[in-house]
N, C-alpha and C positions, 0 to 999 in steps of 0.2 A: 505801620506803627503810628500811634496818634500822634498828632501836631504838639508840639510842648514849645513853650514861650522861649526866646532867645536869650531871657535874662538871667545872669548869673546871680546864684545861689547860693550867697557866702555863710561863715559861721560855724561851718559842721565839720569836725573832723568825725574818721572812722578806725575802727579796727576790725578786721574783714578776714574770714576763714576763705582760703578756696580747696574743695576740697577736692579728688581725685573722682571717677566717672564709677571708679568701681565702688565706690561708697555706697551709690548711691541704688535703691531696689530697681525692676524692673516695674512697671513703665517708666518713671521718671530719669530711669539712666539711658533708656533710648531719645526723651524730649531733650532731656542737656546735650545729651550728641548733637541729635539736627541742628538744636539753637544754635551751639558754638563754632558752626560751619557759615551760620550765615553771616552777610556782608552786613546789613543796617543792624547789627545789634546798638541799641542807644549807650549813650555816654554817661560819664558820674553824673553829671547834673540833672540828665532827666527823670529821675529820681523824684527827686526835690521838687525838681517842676509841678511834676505832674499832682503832685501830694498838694503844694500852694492851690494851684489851680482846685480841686476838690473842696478847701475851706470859702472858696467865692460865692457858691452857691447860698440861698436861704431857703430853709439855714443847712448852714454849713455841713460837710460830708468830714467828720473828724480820722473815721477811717475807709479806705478801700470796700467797695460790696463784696469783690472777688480778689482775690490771692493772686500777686503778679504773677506772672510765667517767664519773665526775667531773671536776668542773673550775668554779674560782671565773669570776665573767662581769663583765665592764665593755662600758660604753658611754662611746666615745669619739670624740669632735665626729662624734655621729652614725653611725658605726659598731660593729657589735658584734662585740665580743673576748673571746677566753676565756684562761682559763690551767688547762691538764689539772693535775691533782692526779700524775697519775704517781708513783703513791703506791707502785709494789713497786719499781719503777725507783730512788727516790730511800732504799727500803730497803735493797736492797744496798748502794747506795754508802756508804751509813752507818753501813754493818753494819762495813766495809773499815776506816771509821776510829775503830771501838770503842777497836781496841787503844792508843791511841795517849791516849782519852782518861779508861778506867777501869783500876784496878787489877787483874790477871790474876785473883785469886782474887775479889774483886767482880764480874769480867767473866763467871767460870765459873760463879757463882753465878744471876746473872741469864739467862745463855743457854750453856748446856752448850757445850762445843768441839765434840762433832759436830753439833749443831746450825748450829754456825758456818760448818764445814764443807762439810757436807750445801749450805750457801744461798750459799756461794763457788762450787760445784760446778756450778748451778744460774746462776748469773749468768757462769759463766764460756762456759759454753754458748750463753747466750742471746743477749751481748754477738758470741757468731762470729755470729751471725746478725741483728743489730742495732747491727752497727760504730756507727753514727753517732748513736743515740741520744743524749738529753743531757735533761734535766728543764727545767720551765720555772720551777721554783721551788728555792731556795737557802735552806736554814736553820743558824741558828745559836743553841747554848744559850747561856744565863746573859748573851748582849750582844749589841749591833749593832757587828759588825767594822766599824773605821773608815773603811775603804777605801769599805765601802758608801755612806755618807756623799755621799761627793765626788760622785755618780751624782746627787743633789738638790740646790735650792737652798732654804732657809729660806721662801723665797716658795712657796714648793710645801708647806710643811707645813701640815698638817688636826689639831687637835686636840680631841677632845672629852670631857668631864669625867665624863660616864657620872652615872648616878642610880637607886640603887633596885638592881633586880637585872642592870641593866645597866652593862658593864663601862666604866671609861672608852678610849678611843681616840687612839693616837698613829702617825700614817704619813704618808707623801710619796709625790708620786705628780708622773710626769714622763714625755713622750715621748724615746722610744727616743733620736731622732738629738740630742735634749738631754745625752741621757746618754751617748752617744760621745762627744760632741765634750767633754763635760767628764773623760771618763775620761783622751782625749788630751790636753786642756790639763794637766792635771794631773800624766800622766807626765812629759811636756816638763818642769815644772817642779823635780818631784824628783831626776829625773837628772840635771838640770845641777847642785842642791844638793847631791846623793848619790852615793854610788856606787852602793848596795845596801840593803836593810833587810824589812821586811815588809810597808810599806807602798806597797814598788813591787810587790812578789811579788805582790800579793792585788789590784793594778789591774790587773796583766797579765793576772792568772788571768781575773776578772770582765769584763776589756774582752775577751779573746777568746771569752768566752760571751754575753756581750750579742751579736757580729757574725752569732752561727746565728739570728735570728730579724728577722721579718721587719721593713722601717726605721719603719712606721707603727705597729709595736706600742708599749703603754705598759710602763712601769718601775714598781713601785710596792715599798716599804718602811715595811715593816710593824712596828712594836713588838710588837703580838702578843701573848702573856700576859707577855710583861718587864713590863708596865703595872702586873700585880701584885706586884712588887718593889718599885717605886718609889711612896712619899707622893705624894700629889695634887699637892701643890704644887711639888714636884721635878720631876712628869712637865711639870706646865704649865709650866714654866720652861726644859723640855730645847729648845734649840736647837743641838744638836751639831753640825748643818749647816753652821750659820751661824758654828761655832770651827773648823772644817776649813776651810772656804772661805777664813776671814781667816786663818788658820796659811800652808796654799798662798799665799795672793795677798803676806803679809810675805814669805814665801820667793823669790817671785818677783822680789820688789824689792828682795831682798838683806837682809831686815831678821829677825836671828836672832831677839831680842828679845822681836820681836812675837809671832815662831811661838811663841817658847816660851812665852808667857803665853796664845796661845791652845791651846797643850798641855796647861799645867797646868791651865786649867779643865774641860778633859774628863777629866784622868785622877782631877778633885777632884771630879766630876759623878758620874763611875761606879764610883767605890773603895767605897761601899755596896753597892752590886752585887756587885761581885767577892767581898764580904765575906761575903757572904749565900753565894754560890756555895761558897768555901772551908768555912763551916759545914758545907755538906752534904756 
């Protein structure tokens, strides 16, 4: 495995499919076998690493030459699941919504426009010959989009406080047909309260990427290096799940009220965040 820098990698939370071996065709369901047996599979952060390390060069390498062969591993009631890292895959797509989230002469700064170019070029090609492709993992800076949320329940949260040189840990983790049927419950409920907003936009999106993979896979949601924004005692306190779920269920039953005081405490939970973000 290459050498990857020991520095932590904050900022990114995930949402991550892992899906079952039988999903997946032969030969790549014999490569995930071997992989998930062995001992040095890399950690969340080498990921990241390894993608920083690629912008160093001049100029810079915006995505991957080649297609990881990575992929994080769970075992679930007994079965073993993967989630490929599809780490050049999920670089273009990224690349696509730069513009939208730095400033042009920032943006030029960091990754020259033929560079930009040259890896649009390059993905546009690929994609004629990979219509159906789709990544098994979803990232997002500086927050966990709320939408993601509703896909868990607070019973599902895992939290651990980290010590020493180990980071602390916040994620949820749920089967697949859990997390349809809550995507579905959950439109139902907005659209009869709403017309439109973005937090229908962003369930439609994720409830029709959740249906490409297979009904036994898991869901899992990740904090990720956000952990390092957030004070100890703030992380161990984050139940966001658990203010979406009762925001939705007042809505359900009519009660504006309620949603809105389980609003205001996520948007009083994560205005430090945002603040930090704005800094930068």
């Amino acid at each position: 495995m290459p050498k990857v820098s020991s520095v932590i990698v904050p900022y990114a939370t995930y949402l991550r499919v892992y899906e079952p071996l039988a999903a997946f065709p032969e030969p790549e369901r014999g490569h995930w076998d071997r992989y998930a047996r062995r001992a040095d599979r890399p950690s969340y952060q080498d990921e990241l690493r390894r993608s920083l390390a690629d912008l160093l060069p001049t100029p810079p390498v915006p995505v991957p030459v080649h297609e990881s062969g990575d992929a994080f591993v769970a075992e679930v009631d007994g079965v073993l699941c993967v989630c490929p890292w599809r780490t050049r895959l999920r670089g273009w797509q990224a690349l696509g919504e730069l513009a939208d989230e730095l400033p042009r002469p920032v943006l030029d700064a960091a990754l020259p426009e033929v560079v930009r170019r040259q890896a649009a070029q390059d993905y546009e090609r690929w994609l004629a010959r990979n219509p159906d492709a789709r990544p098994w993992i979803r990232t997002s800076t500086w927050q966990v989009p709320l939408h993601w949320f509703v896909l868990v329940s607070d019973e599902e949260r895992r939290f651990e406080k980290g010590s020493g040189e180990i980071p602390p840990m916040l994620r949820y983790r749920t089967p697949m047909v859990q997390a349809r049927r809550r995507v579905a419950r959950a439109l139902r409920t907005l659209k009869d309260a709403m017309d439109e907003g973005p937090l229908i936009d962003g369930l439609v999106d994720v409830g029709r990427w959740l249906e490409e993979f297979h009904p036994r896979s898991l869901v899992e949601l990740d904090y990720g290096g956000l952990v390092h924004t957030l004070p100890a005692g703030e992380l161990e306190d984050d139940h966001s799940a658990a203010d979406v779920a009762v925001g939705i269920e007042a809505l359900r039953h009519g009660d504006g009220a309620a949603a809105g005081e389980a609003y205001g405490r996520l948007v009083e939970r994560w205005r430090s965040v945002r603040d930090r973000r704005s800094a930068n």
